[in-house]
C-alpha atoms as a printed R data frame, in Angstrom:
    type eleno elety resid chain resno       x        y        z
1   ATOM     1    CA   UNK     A     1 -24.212 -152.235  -97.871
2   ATOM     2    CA   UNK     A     2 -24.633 -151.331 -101.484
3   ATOM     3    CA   UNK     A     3 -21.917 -149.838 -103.740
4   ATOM     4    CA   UNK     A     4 -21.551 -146.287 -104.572
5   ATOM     5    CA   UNK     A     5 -22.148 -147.744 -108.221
6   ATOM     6    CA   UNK     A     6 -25.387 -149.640 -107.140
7   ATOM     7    CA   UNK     A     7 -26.145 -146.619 -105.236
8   ATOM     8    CA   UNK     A     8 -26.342 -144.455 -108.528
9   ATOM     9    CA   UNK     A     9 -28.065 -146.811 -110.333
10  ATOM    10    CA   UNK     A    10 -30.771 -146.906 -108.154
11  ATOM    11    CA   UNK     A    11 -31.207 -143.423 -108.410
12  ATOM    12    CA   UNK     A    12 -31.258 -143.614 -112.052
13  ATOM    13    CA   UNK     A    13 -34.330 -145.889 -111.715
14  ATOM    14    CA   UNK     A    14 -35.869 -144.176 -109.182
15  ATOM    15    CA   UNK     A    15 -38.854 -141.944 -110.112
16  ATOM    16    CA   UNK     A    16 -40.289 -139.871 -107.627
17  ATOM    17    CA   UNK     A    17 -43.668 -139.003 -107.129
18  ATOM    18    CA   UNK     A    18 -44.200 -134.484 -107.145
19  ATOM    19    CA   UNK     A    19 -48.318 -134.542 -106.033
20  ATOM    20    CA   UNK     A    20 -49.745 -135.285 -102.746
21  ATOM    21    CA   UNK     A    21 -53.007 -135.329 -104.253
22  ATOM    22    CA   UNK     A    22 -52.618 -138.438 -106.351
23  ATOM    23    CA   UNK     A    23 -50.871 -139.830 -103.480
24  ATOM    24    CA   UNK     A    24 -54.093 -139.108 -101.301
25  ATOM    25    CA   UNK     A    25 -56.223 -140.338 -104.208
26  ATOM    26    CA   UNK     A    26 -54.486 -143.765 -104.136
27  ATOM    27    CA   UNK     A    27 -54.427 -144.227 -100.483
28  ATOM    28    CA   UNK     A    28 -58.181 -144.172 -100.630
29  ATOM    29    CA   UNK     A    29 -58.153 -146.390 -103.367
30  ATOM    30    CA   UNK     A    30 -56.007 -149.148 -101.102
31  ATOM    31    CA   UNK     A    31 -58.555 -149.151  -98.181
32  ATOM    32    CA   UNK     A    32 -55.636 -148.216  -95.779
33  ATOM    33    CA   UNK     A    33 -56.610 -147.198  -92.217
34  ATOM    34    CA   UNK     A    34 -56.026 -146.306  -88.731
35  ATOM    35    CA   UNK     A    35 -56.259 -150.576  -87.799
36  ATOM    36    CA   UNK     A    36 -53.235 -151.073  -90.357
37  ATOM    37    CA   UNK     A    37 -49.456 -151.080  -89.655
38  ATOM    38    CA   UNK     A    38 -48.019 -150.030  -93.152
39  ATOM    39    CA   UNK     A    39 -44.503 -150.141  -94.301
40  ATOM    40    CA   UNK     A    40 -43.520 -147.578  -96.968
41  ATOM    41    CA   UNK     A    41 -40.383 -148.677  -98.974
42  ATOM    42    CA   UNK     A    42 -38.158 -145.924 -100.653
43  ATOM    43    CA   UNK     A    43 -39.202 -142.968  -98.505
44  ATOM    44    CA   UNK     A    44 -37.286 -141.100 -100.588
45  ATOM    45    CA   UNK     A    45 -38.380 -137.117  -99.966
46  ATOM    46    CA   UNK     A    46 -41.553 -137.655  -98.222
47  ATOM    47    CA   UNK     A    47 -44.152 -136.960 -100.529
48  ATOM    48    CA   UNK     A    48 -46.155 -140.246  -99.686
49  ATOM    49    CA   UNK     A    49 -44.736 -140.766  -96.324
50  ATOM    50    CA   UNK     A    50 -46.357 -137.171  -95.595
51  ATOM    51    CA   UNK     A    51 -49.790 -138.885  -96.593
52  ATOM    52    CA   UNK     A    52 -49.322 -142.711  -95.194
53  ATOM    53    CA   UNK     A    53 -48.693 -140.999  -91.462
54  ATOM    54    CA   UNK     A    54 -52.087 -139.346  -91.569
55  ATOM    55    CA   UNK     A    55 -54.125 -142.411  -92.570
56  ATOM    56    CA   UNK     A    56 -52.430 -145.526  -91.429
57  ATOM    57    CA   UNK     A    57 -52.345 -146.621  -87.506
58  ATOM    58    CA   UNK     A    58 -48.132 -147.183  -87.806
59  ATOM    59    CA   UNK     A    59 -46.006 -146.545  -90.394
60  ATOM    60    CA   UNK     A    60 -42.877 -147.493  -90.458
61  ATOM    61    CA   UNK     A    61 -40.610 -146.148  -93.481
62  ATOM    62    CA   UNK     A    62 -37.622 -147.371  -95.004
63  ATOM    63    CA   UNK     A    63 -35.285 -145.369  -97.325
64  ATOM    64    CA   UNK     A    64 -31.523 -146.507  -97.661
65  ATOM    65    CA   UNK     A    65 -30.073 -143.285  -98.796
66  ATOM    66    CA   UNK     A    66 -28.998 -141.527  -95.568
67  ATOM    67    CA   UNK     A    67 -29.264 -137.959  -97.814
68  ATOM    68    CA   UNK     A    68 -32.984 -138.054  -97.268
69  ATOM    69    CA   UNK     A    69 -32.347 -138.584  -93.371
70  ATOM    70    CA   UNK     A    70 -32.830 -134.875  -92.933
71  ATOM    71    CA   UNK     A    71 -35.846 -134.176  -94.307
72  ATOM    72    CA   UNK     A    72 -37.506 -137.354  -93.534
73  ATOM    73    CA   UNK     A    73 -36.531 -137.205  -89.337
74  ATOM    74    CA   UNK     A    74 -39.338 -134.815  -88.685
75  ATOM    75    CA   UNK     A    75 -41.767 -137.425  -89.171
76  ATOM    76    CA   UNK     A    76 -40.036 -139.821  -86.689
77  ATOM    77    CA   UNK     A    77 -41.345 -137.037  -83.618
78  ATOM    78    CA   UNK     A    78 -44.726 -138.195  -84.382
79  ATOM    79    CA   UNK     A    79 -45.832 -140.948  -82.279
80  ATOM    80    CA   UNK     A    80 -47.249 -143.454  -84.897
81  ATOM    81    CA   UNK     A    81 -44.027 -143.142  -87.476
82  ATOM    82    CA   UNK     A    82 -40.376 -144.305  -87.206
83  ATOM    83    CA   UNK     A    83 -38.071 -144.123  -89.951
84  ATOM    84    CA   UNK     A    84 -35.332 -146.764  -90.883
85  ATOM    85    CA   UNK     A    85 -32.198 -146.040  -92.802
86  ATOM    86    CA   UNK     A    86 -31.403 -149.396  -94.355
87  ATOM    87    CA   UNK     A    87 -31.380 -151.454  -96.984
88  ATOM    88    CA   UNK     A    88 -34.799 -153.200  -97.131
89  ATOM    89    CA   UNK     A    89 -33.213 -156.254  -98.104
90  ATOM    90    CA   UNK     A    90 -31.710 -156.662  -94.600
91  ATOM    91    CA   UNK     A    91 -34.845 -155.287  -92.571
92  ATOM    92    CA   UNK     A    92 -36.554 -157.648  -90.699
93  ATOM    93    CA   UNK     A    93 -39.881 -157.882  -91.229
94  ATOM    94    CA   UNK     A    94 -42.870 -157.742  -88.555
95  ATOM    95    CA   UNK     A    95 -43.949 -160.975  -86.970
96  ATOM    96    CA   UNK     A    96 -47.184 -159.412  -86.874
97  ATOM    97    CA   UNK     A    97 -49.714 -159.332  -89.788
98  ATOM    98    CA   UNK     A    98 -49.003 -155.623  -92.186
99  ATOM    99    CA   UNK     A    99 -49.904 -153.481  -95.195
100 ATOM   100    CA   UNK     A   100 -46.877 -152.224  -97.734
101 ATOM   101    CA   UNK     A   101 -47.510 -149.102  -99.860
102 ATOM   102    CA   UNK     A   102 -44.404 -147.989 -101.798
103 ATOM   103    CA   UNK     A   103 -43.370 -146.149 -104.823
104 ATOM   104    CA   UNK     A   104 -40.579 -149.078 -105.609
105 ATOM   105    CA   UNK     A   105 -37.328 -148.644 -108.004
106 ATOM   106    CA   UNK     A   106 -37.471 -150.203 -111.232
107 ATOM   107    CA   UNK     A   107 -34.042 -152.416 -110.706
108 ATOM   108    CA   UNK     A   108 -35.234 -154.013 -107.659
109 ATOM   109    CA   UNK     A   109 -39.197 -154.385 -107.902
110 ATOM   110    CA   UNK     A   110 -38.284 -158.449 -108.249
111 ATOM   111    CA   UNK     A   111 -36.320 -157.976 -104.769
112 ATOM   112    CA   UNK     A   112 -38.714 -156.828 -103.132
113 ATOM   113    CA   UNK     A   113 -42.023 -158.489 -104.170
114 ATOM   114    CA   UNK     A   114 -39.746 -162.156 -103.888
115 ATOM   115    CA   UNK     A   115 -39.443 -161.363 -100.304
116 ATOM   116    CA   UNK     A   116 -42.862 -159.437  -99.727
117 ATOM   117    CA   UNK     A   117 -44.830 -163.191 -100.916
118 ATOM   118    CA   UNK     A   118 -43.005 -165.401  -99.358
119 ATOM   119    CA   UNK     A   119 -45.036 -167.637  -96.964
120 ATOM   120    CA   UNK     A   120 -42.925 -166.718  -93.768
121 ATOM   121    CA   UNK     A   121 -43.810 -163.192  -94.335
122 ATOM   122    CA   UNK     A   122 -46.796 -161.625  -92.475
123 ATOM   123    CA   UNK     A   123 -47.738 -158.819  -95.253
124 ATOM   124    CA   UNK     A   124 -51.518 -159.320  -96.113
125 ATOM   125    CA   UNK     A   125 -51.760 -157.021  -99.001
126 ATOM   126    CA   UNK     A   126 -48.935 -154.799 -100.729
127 ATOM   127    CA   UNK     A   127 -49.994 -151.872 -102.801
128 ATOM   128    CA   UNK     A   128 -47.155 -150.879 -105.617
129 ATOM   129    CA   UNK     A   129 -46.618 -147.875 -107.942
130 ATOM   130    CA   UNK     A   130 -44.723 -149.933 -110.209
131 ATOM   131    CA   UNK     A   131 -43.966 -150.014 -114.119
132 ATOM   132    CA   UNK     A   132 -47.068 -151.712 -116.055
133 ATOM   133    CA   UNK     A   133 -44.900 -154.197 -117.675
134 ATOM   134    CA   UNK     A   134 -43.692 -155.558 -114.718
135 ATOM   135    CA   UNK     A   135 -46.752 -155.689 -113.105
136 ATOM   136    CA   UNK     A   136 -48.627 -157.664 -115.855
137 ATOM   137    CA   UNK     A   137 -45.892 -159.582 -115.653
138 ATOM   138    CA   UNK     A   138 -46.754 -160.671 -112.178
139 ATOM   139    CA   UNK     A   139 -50.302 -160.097 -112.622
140 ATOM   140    CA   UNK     A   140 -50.875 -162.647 -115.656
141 ATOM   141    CA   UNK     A   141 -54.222 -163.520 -117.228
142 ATOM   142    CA   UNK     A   142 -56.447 -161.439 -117.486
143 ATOM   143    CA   UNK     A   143 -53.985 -158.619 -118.302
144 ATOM   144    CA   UNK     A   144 -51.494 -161.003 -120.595
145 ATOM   145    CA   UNK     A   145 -50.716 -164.033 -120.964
146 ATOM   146    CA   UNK     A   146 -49.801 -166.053 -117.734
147 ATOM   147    CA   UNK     A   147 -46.177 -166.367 -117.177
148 ATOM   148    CA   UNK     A   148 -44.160 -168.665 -114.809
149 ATOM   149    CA   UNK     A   149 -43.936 -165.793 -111.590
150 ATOM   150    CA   UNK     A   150 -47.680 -164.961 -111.961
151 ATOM   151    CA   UNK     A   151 -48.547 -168.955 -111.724
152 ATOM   152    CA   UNK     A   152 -46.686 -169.255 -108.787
153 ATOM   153    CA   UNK     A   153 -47.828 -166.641 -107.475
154 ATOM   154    CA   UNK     A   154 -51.343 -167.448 -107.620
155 ATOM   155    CA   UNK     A   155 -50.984 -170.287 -105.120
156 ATOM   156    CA   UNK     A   156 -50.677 -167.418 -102.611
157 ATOM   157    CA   UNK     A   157 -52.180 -164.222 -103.853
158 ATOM   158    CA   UNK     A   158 -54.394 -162.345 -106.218
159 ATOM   159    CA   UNK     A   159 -53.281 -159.517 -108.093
160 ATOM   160    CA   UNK     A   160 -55.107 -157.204 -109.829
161 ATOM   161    CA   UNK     A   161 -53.840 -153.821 -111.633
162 ATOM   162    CA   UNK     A   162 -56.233 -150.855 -109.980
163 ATOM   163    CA   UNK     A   163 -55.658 -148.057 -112.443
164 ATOM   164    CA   UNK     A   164 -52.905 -146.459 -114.709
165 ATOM   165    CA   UNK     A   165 -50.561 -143.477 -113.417
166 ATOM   166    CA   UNK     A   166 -50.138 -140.373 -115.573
167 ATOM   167    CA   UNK     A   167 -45.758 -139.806 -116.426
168 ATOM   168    CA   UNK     A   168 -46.641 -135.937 -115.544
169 ATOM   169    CA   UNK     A   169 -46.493 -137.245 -111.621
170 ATOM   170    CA   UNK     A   170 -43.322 -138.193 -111.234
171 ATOM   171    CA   UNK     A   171 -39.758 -136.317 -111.323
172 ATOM   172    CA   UNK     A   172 -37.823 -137.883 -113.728
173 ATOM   173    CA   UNK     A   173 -40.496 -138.147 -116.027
174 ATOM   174    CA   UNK     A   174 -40.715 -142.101 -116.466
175 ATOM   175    CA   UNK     A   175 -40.298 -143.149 -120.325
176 ATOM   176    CA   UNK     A   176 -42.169 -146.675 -119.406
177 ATOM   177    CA   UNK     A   177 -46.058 -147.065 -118.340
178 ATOM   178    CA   UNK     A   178 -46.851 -146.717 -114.739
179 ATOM   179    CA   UNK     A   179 -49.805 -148.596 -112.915
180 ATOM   180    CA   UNK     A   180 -50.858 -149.186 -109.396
181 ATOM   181    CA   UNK     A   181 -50.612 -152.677 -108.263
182 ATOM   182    CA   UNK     A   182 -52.296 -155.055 -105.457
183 ATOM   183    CA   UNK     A   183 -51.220 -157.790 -104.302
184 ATOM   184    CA   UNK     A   184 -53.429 -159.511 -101.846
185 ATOM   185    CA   UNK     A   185 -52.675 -162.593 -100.160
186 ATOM   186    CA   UNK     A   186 -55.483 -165.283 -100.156
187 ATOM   187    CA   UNK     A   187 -57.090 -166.286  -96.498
188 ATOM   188    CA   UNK     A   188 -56.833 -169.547  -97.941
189 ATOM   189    CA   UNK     A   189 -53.990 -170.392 -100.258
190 ATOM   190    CA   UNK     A   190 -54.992 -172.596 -102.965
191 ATOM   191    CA   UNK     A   191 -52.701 -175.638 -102.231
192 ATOM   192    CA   UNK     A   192 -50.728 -176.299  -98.645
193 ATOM   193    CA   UNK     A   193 -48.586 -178.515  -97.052
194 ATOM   194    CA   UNK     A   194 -46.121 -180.537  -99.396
195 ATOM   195    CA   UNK     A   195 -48.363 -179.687 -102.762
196 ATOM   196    CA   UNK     A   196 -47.105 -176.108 -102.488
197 ATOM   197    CA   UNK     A   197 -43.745 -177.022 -102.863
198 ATOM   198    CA   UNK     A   198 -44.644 -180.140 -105.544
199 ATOM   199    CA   UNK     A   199 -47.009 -177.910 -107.702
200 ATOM   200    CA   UNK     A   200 -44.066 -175.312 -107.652
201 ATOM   201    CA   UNK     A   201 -41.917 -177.797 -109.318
202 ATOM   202    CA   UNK     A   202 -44.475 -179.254 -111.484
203 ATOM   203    CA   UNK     A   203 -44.939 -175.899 -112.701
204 ATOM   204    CA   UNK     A   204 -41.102 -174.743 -113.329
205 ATOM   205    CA   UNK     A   205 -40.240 -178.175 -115.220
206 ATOM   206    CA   UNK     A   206 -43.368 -177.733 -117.635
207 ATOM   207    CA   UNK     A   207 -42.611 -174.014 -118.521
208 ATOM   208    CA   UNK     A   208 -38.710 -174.810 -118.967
209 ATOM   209    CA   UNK     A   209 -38.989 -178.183 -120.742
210 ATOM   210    CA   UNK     A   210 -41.862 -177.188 -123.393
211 ATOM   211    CA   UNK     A   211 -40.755 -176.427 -126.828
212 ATOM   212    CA   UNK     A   212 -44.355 -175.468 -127.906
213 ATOM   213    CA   UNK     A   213 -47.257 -177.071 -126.268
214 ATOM   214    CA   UNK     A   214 -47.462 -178.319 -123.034
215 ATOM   215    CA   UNK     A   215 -48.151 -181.925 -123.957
216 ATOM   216    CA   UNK     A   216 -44.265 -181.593 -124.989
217 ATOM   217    CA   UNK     A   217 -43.159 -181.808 -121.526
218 ATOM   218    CA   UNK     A   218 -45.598 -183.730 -120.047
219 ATOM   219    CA   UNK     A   219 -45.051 -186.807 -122.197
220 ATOM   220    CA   UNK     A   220 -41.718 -187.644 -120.013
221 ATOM   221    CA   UNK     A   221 -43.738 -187.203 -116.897
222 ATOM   222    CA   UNK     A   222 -46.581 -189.292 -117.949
223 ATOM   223    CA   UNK     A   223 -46.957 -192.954 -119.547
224 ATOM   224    CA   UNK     A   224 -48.901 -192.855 -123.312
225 ATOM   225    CA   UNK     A   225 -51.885 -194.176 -121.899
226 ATOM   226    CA   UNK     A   226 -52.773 -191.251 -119.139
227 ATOM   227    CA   UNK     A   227 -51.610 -188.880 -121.591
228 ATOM   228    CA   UNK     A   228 -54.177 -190.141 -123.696
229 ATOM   229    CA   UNK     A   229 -56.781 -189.914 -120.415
230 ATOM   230    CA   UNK     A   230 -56.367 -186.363 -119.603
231 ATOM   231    CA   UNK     A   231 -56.225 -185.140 -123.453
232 ATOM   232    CA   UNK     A   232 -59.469 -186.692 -124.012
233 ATOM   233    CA   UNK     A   233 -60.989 -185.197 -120.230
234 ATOM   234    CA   UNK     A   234 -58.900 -181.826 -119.821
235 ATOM   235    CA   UNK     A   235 -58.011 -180.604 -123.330
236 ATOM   236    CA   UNK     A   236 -55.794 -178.802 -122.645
237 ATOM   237    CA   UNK     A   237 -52.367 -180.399 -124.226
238 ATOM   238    CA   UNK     A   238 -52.585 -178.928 -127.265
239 ATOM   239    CA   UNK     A   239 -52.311 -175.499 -125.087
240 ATOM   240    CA   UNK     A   240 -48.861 -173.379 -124.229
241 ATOM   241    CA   UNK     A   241 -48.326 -173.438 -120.606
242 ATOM   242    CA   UNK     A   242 -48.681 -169.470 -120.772
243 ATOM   243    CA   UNK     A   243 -51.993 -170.465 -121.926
244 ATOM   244    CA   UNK     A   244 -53.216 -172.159 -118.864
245 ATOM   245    CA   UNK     A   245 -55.051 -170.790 -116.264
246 ATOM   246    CA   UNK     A   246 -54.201 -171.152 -112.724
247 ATOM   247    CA   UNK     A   247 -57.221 -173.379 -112.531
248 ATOM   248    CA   UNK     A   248 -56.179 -175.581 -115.880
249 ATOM   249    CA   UNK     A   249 -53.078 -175.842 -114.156
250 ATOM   250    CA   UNK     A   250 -54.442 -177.155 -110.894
251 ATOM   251    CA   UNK     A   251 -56.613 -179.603 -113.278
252 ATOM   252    CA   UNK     A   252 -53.504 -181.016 -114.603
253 ATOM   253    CA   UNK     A   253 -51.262 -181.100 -110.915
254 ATOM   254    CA   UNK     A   254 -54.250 -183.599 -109.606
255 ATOM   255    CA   UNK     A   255 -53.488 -186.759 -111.817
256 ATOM   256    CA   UNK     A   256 -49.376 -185.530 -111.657
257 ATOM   257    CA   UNK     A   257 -49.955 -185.854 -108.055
258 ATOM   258    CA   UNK     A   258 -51.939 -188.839 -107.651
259 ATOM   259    CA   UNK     A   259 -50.619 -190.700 -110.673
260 ATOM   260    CA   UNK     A   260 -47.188 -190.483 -111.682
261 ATOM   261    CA   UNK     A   261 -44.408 -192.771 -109.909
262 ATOM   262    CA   UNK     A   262 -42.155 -191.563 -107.555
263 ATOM   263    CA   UNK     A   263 -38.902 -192.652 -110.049
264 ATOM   264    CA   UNK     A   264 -40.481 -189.773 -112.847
265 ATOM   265    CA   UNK     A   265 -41.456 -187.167 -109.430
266 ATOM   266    CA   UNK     A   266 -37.661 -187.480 -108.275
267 ATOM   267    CA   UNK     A   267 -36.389 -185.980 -111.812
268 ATOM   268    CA   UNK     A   268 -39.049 -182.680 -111.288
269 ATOM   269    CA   UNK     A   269 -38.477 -182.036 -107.435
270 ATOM   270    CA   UNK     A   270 -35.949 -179.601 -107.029
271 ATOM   271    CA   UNK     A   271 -36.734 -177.634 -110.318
272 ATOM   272    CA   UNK     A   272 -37.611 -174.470 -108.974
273 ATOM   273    CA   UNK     A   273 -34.404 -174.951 -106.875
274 ATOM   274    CA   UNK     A   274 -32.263 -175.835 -109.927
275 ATOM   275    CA   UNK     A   275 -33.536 -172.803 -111.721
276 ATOM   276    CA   UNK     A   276 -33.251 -170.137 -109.316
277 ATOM   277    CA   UNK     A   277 -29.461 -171.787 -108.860
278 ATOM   278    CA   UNK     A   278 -28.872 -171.078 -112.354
279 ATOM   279    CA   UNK     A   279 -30.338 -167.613 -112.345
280 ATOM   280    CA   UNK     A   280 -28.260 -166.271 -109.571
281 ATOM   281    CA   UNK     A   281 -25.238 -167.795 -111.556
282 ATOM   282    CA   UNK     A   282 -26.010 -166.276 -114.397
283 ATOM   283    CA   UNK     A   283 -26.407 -162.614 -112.505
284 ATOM   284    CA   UNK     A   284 -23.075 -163.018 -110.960
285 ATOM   285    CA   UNK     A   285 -21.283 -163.851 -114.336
286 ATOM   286    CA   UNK     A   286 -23.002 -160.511 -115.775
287 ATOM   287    CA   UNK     A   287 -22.019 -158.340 -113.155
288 ATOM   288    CA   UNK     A   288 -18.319 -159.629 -113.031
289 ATOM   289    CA   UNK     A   289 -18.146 -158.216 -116.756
């Protein structure tokens, strides 16, 4: 369970939607329907729940602040809606295919979509009221540059920003941009099998060992001479790897794959690994300050 601490700031980042009507307006907007189970995380007071129970098939919605138990148990008498009093880190998801459409806190939006794309999870398309800078963030090109998450992400899903959110909806009053964010997860993912994992890597070491360009990290991974090869075919080393689209970075993964020996591969497997080691080090060393 979550500290009292942890507990307040999530409340502090934590704004809540006041109109049913917008909440209608983007429930049209996501294509939900009476075929869809939907989860709803942060029920919070019920203002979207309220609006997910008439239009989905089953909701089921999560909100880990018993305080809210009160007014959200009338919707669990309804015989399409149960409500869950939990942390959503520690619910366990459906085995069976579902939608997600949640008003998510600020502080944990990386939580939750991390564990939302994951390939052992069954959601097929999550639909977020989420800060804009986060969500470009995720989103990439065409909305900014491409960054790390959103080209790892594209192996999996597409995600598109579906229109801004006005501050005068919410209670606080946000003082960051709001959007509406999907995430849909491809029918076929773009690479499979061992070249998920491989292109993950590939990815990580380039964007962590460039200094400027991308031909910066590539020249320990390749030999002069192919270097020279896919300059002269791709173009695209005189690029940043934010630069790159997902398909330039595909373009460059085929000869990686096909090319390089197995002595240079063993020094980039386990990047994505390494890093994520790192960054949870790092978060524990802040939070023991």
């Amino acid at each position: 369970m979550l500290s009292s601490v942890t507990y307040q700031n999530l409340r502090n980042t934590q704004n809540f939607i006041k109109s049913p009507e917008l909440v209608r307006d983007l429930i049209k907007l996501s294509g939900i329907n009476q075929e869809d189970l939907v989860i709803e995380i942060g029920a919070g007071k019920g203002v979207i729940t309220q609006e997910l129970v008439k239009t989905s098939g089953n909701l089921i919605s999560i909100e880990q602040d018993d305080k809210f138990f009160p007014t959200l148990s009338s919707f669990s008498k309804l015989n399409n809606c149960s409500i869950e009093i939990c942390d959503f880190n520690d619910y366990a998801l459906p085995k069976k295919s579902f939608k997600v459409f949640s008003n998510i806190p600020f502080n944990i939006t990386t939580r939750i979509i991390s564990k939302l794309t994951s390939r052992e999870c069954s959601a097929t398309d999550l639909f977020f009221i989420m800060q804009a800078d986060a969500a470009k963030r995720f989103a990439g090109a065409p909305y900014q540059r491409n960054t790390q998450n959103s080209v790892l992400l594209a192996i999996d899903f597409e995600v598109s920003i579906l229109r801004s959110i006005s501050k005068d909806f919410f209670h606080p009053k946000p003082g960051v941009e709001i959007v509406f964010c999907h995430f849909h997860r491809r029918f076929e993912p773009l690479l499979t099998g061992s070249d998920w994992q491989c292109f993950r890597d590939f990815v990580v070491y380039c964007y962590n060992h460039s200094t400027s360009i991308i031909h910066s990290s590539l020249k320990a991974v390749f030999t002069n001479k192919q270097l020279k090869i896919i300059g002269d075919e791709l173009g695209l080393l005189d690029l940043r790897p934010a630069d790159l689209s997902i398909q330039q970075w595909l373009l460059l993964f085929a000869p990686y794959k096909s090319f390089v020996s197995q002595e240079k591969k063993s020094k980039i497997l386990g990047s994505e690994k390494r890093l994520k080691h790192t960054q949870t080090t790092l978060i524990k060393m802040f939070r023991s300050r």
